[in-house]
C-alpha positions in Angstrom: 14.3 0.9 2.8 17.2 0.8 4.5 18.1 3.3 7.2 21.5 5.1 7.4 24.1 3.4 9.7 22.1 0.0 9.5 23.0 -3.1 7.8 25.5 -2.8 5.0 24.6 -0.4 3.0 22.9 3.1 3.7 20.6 4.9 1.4 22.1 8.2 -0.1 20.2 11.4 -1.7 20.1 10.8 -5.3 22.3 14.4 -5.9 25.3 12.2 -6.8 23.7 10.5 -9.7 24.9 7.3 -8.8 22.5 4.4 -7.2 21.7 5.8 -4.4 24.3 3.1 -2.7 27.5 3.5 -0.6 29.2 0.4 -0.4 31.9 1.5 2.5 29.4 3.4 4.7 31.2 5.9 7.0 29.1 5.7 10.3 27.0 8.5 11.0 26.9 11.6 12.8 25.8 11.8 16.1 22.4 13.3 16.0 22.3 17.2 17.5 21.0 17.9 20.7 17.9 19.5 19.8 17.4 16.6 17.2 13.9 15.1 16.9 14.1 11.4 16.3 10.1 10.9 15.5 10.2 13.8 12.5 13.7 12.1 11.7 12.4 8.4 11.3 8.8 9.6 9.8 10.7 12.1 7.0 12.7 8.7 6.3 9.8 7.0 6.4 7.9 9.0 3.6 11.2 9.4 1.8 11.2 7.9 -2.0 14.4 6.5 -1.4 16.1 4.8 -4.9 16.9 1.6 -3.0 16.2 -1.8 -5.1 13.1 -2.4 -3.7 11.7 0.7 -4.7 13.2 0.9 -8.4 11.5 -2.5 -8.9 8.4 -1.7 -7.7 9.0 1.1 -10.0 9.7 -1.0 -12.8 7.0 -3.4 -12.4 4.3 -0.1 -12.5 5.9 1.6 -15.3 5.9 -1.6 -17.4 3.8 -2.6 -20.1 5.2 -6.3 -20.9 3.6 -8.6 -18.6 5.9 -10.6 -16.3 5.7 -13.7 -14.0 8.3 -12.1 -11.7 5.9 -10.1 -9.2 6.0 -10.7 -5.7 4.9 -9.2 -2.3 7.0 -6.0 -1.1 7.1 -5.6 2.1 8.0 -2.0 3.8 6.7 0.0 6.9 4.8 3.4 6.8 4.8 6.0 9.2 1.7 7.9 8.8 2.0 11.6 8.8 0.7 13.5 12.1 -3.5 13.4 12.2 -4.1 16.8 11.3 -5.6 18.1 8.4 -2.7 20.2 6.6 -0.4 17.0 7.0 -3.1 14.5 4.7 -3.9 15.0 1.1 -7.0 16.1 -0.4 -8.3 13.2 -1.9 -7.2 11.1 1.4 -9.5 13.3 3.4 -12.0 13.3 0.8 -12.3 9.2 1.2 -13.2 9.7 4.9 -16.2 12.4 3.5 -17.8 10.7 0.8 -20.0 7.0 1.0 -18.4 4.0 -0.3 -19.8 0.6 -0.9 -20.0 -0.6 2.5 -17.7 -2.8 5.4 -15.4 -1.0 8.0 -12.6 0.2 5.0 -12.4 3.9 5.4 -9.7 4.4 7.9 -7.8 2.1 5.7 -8.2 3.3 2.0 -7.6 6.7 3.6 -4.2 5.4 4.5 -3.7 3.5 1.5 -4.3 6.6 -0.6 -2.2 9.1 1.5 0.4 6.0 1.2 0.7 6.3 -2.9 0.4 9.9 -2.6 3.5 10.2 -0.4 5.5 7.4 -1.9 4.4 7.2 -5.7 2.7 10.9 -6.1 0.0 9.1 -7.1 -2.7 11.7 -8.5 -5.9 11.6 -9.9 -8.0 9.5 -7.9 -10.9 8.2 -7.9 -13.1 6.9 -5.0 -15.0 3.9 -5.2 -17.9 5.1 -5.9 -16.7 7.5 -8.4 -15.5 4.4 -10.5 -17.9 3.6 -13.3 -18.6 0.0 -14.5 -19.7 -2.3 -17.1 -21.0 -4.5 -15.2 -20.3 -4.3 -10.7 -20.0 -7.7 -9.6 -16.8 -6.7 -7.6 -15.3 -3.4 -7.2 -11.9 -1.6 -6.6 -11.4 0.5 -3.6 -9.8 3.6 -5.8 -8.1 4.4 -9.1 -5.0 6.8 -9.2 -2.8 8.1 -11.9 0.6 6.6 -11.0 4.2 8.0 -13.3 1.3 8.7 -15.7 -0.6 5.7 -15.7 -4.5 4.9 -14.3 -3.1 1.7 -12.1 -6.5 0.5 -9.4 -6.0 0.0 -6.4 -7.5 -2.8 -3.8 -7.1 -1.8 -0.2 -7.3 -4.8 2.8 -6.1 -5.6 5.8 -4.6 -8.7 7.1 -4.3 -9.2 11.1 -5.3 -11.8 13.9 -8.3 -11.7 15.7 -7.6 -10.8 18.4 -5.3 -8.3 17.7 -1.8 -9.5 19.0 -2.2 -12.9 18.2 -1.1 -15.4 15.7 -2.5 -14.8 11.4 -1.6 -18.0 10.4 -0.4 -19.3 6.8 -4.0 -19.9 6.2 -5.5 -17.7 6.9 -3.2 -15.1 4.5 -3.7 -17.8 1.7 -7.4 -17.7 2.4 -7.1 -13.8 2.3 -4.7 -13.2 -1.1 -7.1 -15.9 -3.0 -10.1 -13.5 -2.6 -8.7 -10.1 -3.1 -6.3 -11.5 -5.9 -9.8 -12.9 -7.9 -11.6 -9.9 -7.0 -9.6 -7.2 -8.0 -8.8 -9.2 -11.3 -12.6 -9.2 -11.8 -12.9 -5.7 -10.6 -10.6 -4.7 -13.3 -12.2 -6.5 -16.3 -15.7 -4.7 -15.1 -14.3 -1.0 -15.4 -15.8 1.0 -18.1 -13.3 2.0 -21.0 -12.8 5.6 -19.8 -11.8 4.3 -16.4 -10.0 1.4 -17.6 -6.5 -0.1 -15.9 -4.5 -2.8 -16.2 -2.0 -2.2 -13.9 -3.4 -3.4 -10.5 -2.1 -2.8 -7.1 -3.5 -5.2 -4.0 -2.4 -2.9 -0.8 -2.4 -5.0 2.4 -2.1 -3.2 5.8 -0.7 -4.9 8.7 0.1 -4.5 11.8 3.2 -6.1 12.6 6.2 -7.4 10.7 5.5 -10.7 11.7 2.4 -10.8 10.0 3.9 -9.2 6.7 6.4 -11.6 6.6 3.6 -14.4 7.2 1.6 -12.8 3.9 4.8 -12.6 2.3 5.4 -16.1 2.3 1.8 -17.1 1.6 1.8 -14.8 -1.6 4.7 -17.3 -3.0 3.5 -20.2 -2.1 0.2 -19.2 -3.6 1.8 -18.4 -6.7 3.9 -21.9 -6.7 2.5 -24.8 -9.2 3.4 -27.4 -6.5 0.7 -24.9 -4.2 -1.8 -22.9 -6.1 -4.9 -22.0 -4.4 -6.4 -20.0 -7.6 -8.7 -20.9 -9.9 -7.0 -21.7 -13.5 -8.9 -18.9 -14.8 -7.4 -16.7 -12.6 -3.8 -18.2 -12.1 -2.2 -16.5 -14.9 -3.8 -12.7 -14.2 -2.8 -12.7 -10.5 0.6 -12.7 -11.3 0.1 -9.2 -13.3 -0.7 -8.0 -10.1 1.8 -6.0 -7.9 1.1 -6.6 -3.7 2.3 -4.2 -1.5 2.6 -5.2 2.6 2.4 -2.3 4.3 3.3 -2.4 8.2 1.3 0.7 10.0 0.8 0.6 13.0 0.1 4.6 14.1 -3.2 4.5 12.9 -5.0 1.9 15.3 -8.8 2.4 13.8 -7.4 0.7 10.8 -7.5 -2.5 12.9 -10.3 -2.5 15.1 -14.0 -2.1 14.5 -13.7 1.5 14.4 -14.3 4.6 12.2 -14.1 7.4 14.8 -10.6 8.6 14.6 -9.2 9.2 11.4 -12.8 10.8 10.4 -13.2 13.1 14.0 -9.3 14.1 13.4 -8.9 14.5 9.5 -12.7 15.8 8.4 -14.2 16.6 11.7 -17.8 15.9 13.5 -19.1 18.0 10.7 -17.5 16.6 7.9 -15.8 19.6 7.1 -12.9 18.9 5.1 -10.8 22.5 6.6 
């Protein structure tokens, strides 16, 4: 997304019916006195702006001819404020319920208030709610995205310790697993439940590291490179990864479950 007044081009409401573009961008207003830059920047933010990015991630979830074009977007969320009216239902509802284990609720919360905001995804289902034919590995959540069931792997790539340097490596290392699994995940769905559009969402916390997956995912995905199994090599590339740089949230990336859960559901896991 590109903000107003930056770079070339600025993104435009959609009431013209053009692109969304203005080629010769006036510069913009000065911002009122009373204006309020963080509600500015977070409404921007959450906007589902008709810039290229977005109408080709679009594309690539609407589609149903399989393509060899995917790659990593990268964009930056700015999670709404951490009260309860501000966060979906079914966002809250992933902080109530059990899932299969590891230190992922703070982040599929995110993830799923992330589609809901950006792709009014709909529909979800939790992990556990998932049914299978067999549960070797297992998708985060399921959602109903422009009308189709698309599952959804949530993860998180970031140096230990935080602040310092996620290597090339390391995001190679990271992609090969969650790529295979969610591609074995999505064969193991029962036929009610069934998706074949497939969404890996990566949370980071810095641009530097998106950039770093970035680059990992297409060298991955390279013949001179590949990391994947031959069985696999094919499928990944049906699968659409979004790098999503959130840093508001900081239980997402440490070895903590206390906020999100004591300010979205509460110490008694009331969802009100």
């Amino acid at each position: 997304m590109v903000l107003p007044g930056i770079g070339q081009r600025s993104v435009l409401s959609n009431t013209t019916g053009g692109h969304g573009f203005d080629d010769n961008p006036s510069p913009p207003s000065p911002p009122p006195p009373s204006f309020d830059c963080l509600s500015f920047y977070q409404s921007l933010a959450r906007m589902r702006t008709d810039s290229f990015e977005d109408l080709k991630i679009r594309h690539l979830l609407g589609s149903v001819v399989k393509t060899s074009d995917f790659r990593a977007f990268v964009d930056v969320y700015v999670a709404p404020p951490l009260r309860p009216k501000h966060w979906c239902w079914d966002a809250r509802r992933s902080l109530r319920v059990e899932n299969a284990g590891g230190n992922s609720e703070d982040s599929e919360c995110v993830s799923i208030q992330y589609m809901v905001d950006r792709f009014a995804a709909k529909d979800v289902l939790l992990e556990m709610e998932v049914k299978y034919i067999f549960s070797y590995k297992m998708v985060d959540y399921i959602a109903v995205i422009q009308n189709k069931r698309v599952g959804i792997s949530v993860t998180r790539a970031m140096p230990f310790p935080l602040g310092g340097h996620y290597s090339d490596e390391q995001a190679l290392a990271l992609l090969q697993k969650k790529l295979v699994g969610l591609i074995i995940a999505r064969e193991g769905v029962s036929e009610e439940q069934s998706f074949t559009t497939c969404i890996l969402h990566i949370l980071v916390p810095s641009v530097d590291v998106a950039y770093t997956v970035q680059r990992a995912h297409t060298r991955m995905l390279s013949e001179e490179d590949s990391r994947v199994d031959l069985d696999y090599e094919e499928r990944i590339r049906d699968v659409i990864v979004l790098i999503t740089v959130s840093k508001e949230i900081p239980s997402v990336f440490l070895s903590t479950k206390a906020l999100l859960s004591t300010s979205l559901v509460g110490l008694n896991k009331s969802l009100y």
